[in-house]
N, C-alpha and C positions, 0 to 999 in steps of 0.2 A: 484780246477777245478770243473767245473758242471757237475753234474752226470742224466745221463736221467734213467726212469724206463723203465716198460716193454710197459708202454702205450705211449712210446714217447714224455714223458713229463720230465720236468726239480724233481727230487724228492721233493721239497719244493713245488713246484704245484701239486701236483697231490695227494688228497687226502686218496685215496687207499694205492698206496707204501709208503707215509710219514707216515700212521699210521702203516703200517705192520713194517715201519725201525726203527721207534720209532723218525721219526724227526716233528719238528715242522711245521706243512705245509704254510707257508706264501711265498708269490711272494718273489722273488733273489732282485726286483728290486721296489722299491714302490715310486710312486711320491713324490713331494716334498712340489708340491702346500699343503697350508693348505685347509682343507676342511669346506668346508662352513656350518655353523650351522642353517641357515636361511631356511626356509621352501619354496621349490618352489611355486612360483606362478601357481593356477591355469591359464590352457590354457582360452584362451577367445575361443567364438566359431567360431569365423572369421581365426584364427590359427592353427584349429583343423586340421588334415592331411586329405586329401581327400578322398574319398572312390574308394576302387580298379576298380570302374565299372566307373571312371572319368578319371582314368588311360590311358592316348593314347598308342595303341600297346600293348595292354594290350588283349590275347582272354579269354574268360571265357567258361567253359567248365561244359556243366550240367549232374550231377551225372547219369546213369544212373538208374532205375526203376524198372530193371525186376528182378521179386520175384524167389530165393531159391526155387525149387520144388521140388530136389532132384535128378536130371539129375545130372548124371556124365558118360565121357568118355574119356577114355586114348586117345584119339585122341587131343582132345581139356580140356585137365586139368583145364585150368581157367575157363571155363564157368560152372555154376551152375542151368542155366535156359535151358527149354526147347525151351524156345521160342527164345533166343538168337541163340542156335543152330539151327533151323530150317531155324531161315533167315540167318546164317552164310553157310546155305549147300544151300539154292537158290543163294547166292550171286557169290560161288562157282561154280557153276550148269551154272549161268549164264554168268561167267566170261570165262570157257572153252569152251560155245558154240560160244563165239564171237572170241576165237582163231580157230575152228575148221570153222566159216565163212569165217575169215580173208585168211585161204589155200584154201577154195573152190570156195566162193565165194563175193571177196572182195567186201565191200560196197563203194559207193562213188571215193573221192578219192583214195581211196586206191586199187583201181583196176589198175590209173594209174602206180601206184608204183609196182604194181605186174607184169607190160604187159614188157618181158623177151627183145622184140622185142625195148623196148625204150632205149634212151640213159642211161647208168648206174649212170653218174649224176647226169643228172636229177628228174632220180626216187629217187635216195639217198636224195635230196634237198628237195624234196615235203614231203618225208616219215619225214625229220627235222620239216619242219612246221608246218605237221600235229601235231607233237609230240610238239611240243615247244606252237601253238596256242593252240589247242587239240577241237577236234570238240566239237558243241553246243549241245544240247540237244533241235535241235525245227527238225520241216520236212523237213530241210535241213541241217544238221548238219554242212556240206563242207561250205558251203555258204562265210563266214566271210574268211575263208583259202583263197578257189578259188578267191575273191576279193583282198585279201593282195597280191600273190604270185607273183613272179617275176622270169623270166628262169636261172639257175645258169649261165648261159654262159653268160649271160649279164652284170653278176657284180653287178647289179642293187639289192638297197636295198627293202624288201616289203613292201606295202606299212602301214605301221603298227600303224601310228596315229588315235586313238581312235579306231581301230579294236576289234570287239568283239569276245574274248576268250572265250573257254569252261570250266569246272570244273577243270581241272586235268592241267590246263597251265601252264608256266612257264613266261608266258607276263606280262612284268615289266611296266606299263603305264607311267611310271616315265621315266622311259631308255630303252623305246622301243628297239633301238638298238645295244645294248652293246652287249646283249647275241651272236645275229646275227654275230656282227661283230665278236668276239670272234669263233663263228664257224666258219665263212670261214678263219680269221686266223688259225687256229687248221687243217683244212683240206689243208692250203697252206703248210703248216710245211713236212706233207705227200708227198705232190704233185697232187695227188689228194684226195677227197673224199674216192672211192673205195682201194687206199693204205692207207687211214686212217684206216678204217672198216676193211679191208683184214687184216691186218695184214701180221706174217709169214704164208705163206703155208701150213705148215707143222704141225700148230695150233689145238688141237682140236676145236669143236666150243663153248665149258664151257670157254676155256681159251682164245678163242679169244672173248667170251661176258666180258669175266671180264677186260681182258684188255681194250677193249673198254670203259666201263662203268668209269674205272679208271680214264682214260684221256681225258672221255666227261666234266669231273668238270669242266665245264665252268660257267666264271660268271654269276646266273641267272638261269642256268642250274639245277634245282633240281634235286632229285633220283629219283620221280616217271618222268620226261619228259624221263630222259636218260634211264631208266626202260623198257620205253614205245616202245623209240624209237627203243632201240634193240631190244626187244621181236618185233615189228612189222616188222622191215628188213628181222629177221629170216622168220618169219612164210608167207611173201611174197613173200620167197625166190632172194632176194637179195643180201645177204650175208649167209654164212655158219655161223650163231648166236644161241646159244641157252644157256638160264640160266643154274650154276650150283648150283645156291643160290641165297634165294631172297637180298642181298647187305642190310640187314637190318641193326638198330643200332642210327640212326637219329630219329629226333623232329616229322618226318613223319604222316602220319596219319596210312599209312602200318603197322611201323613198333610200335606204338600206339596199334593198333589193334590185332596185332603177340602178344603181351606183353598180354594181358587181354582175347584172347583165347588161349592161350598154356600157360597161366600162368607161366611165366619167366623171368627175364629181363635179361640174362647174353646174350650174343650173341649168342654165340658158339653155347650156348643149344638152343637157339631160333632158331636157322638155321637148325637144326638136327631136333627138331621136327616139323617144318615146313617140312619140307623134310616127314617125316613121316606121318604127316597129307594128304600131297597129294597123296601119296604110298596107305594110308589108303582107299581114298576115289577112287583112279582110277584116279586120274586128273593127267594133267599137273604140273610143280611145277611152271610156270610162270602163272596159273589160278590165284596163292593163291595174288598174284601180286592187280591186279583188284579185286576178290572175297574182300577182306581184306579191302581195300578202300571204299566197297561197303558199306558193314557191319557197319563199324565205323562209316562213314558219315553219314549214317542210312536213303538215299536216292540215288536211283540206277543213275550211274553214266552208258550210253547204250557206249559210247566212239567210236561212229560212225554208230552204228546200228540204233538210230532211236529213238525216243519214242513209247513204245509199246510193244520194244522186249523184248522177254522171252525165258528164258532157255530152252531146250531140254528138255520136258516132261520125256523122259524115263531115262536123263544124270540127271534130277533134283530129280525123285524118287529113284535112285542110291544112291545119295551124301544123301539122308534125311535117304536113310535106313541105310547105313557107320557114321552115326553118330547121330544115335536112341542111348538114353542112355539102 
């Protein structure tokens, strides 16, 4: 009978334990073809395999640049540069002045979504498209939304051929409307929207964001849209929402970026210092959300604010002093 060792291997495989057990290490099983004595043919150059950068769906990804200068902070473990951190604490800086607009003074569309006095619906639906389209980055960010949108009461699909998306979208050009459709099925299942979102009553709002996020996996639906989308319900007050974790662990750019400032990849611990990073710095923990994407991207994504906007001067000198090596 075959005996594995301690490395999971068959002991005739595995070099190590066959020399410790004194057996001979050869394959259990060895072909039978004979083997060829003839010297492969060089490749011709028309044969040759193609180079990765001819690769379709193929992204490439350039090293970053910034030099060792001896920065270090228990906040952010993976970074070693100064200058990584300081645009990691603007980005930061930035990311929680645009939640603390979104409560006081929502931009754009997103003011409809906040007016308490509107149909519950309906504001649920626009706050979807906002998140699913995701605004532009020009002087009208809504523009391209306000165009596509269509009343949920209607049933009617938006109109989303060749619509132009913002950075952070989840807009499939291919299957415009899979995703869609998929949401309003997901909200029929409920009965409505607002028993989608509501959940139990009795819910905290950690556990009615995580449920939520759960069972937004819709086709189409990335982490950052359904990220989005709750963290924007909450803070519009729409629904009783709020993060207990950033939902990291994906191909993401987020959680890319979690991994190379807190220096980590296991989850767990990713989600814990995360958590402590924004404890550290005074923010929110759905800041580190947007902050993170910011970073990574390494081009400010305003996500309805506008071009031009800028962090809270005194929120921004905060987050640089919370994370001075």
């Amino acid at each position: 009978m075959p005996q594995f060792c301690r490395h999971n291997r068959l002991i005739q495989n595995c070099t190590i334990c066959a020399r410790e057990q004194d057996v001979d290490p050869r394959p259990v099983v060895s072909s039978s073809a004979p083997r060829s004595t003839q010297a492969r043919a060089p490749r011709k150059p028309a044969e040759r395999s193609r180079s990765p950068r001819a690769t379709p769906g193929v992204t490439v990804h350039r090293l970053r640049t910034a030099v060792d200068d001896g920065y270090r902070s228990p906040l952010v473990p993976g970074l070693k540069s100064s200058e990584e951190a300081r645009r990691l604490a603007d980005e930061l800086a930035f990311a929680a002045t645009r939640l603390t607009a979104l409560e006081s003074d929502p931009p754009g569309l997103y003011a409809e979504v906040a007016d308490a006095g509107a149909d519950i619906e309906e504001r649920t639906w626009l706050a979807f498209l906002i998140a699913y389209l995701a605004p532009l980055e020009s002087d009208d960010p809504f523009a391209a939304i306000r165009a596509a949108r269509t009343p949920w009461s209607s049933g009617d699909h938006p109109s989303l051929s060749d619509v132009e998306s913002g950075p952070r979208s989840a807009y499939d050009p291919v299957r415009p409307e899979r995703t869609v459709n998929a949401y309003r099925a997901w909200a029929a299942r409920a009965g409505t929207q607002a028993a989608a979102f509501g959940g139990d009553p009795g819910w905290p709002a950690e556990r009615r964001f995580a449920r939520a996020l759960e069972r937004l996996a819709l086709p189409g639906l990335h982490r950052d849209a359904r990220f989005e989308l709750l963290v924007s319900l909450g803070r519009l007050r729409v629904y009783d929402l709020r993060p207990g974790a950033l939902f990291l662990g994906g191909a993401d750019q987020v959680t890319v970026a979690a991994k190379r400032a807190l220096g980590i990849g296991d989850t767990m611990l990713l989600e814990r210092r995360a958590a402590q990073l924004a404890k550290g710095c005074g923010l929110p923990l759905e800041a580190l959300d947007l902050g993170l994407y910011n970073w990574e991207r390494g081009e400010r994504t305003t996500a309805g604010l506008g071009p031009g906007a800028d962090p809270d001067p005194e929120l921004q000198r905060s987050v640089q002093a919370k994370l001075a090596g």
